[in-house]
C-alpha positions as CSV (number, residue, x, y, z in Angstrom):
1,X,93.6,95.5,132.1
2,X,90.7,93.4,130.5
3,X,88.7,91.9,132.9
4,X,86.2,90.6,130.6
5,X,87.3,87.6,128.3
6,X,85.1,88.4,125.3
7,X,87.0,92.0,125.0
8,X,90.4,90.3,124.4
9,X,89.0,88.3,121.3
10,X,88.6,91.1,118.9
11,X,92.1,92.8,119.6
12,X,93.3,88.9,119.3
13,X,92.1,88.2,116.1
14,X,92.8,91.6,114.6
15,X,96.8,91.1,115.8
16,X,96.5,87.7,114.2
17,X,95.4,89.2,110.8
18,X,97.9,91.7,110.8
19,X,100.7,89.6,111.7
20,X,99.5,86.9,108.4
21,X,100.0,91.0,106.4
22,X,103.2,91.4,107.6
23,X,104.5,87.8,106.8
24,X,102.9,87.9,103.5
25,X,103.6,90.8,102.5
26,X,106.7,93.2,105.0
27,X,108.9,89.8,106.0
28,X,109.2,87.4,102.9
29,X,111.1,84.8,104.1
30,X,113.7,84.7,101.7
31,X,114.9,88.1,102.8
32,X,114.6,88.4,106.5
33,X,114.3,84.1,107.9
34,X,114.9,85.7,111.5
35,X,112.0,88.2,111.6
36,X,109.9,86.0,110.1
37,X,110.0,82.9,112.3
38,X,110.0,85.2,115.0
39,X,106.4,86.7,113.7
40,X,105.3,83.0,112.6
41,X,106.3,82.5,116.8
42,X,104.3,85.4,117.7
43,X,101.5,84.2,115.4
44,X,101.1,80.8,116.7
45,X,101.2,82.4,120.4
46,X,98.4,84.5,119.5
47,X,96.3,82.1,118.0
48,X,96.9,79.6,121.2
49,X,96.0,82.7,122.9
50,X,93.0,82.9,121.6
51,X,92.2,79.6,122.0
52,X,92.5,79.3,125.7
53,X,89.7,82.6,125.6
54,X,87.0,80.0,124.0
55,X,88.1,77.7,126.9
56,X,87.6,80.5,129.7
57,X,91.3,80.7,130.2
58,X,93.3,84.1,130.9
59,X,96.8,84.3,129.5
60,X,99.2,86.8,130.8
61,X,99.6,88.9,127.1
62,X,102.7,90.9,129.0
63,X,104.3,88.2,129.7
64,X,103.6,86.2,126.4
65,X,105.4,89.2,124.4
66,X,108.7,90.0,126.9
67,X,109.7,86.2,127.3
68,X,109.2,85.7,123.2
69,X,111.1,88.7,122.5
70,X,113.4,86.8,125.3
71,X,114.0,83.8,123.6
72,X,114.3,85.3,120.0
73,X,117.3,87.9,121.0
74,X,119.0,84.9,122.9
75,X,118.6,82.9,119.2
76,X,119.6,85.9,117.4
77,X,122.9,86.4,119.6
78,X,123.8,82.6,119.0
79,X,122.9,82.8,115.1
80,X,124.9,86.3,114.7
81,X,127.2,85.2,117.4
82,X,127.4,88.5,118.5
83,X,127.7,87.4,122.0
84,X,125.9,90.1,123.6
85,X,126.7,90.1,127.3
86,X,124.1,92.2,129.1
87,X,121.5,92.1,126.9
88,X,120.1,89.0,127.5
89,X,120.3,89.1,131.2
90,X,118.6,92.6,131.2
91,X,115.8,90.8,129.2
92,X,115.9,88.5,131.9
93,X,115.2,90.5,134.8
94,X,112.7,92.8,133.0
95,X,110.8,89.2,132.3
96,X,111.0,89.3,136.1
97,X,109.8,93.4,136.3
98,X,106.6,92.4,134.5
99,X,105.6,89.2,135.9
100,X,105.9,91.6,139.7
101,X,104.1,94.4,138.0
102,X,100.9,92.0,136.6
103,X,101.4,90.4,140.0
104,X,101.0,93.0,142.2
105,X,98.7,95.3,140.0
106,X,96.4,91.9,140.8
107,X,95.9,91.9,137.1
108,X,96.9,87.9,136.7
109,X,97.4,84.9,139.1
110,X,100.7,83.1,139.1
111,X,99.1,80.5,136.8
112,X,98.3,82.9,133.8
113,X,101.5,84.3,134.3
114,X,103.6,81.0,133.5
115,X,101.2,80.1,130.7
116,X,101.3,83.4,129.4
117,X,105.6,82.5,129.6
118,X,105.1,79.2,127.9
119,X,102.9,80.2,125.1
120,X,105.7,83.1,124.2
121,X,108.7,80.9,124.2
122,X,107.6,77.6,123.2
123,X,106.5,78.3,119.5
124,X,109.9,80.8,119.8
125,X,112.0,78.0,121.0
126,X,110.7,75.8,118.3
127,X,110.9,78.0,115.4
128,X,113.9,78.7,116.8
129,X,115.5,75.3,115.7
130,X,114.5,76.2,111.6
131,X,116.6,79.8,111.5
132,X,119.4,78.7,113.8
């Protein structure tokens, strides 16, 4: 619940370096391609993140995280093809829990909400297409 814009920066940019550790150094990517797209997704979400900040602009982080996590265990079922019935849909409707709860907490308007959705899946949707 950061009201103020410049407080979200520093916790931005210190998630950004410890994501870069992690790739560089916990998820090589000739061991674990999976985990480590799905961090370079999370990475380039951040850093868009962060640049809608210097523009004034209020992403919904909640939202950003749930439907990236989304998209990566729907990629992960069709890459495993583990098929996966309820899990998926129960990612679903907590995508749907969160964006009420941000909602009606009065912590985002509609609009950060579905950027906050589109800046977790679409760098998850495109990585996506390089481990698949």
């Amino acid at each position: 619940m950061i009201a103020n814009l410049e407080q979200r920066k520093i916790p931005l940019v210190f998630q950004s370096f410890l994501i870069i550790l992690i790739l560089r150094k916990i998820i090589p990517l000739e061991l674990y391609p999976e985990l480590h797209f799905f961090f370079l997704g999370a990475l380039f979400s951040i850093l868009f993140t962060l640049g809608l900040l210097y523009a004034k602009f209020k992403a919904s982080l909640h939202m950003l995280a749930i439907s990236a996590l989304t998209v990566f265990v729907f990629g992960l079922n069709i890459h495993l093809q583990i098929g996966s019935v309820y899990l998926v849909p129960f990612l679903l409707v907590m995508n749907g829990f969160v964006a009420t709860s941000r909602l009606i907490m009065k912590a985002h308007t509609p609009n950060e909400i579905i950027i906050g959705v589109l800046i977790g899946s679409i760098p998850q949707i495109a990585f996506l297409f390089l481990w698949l």
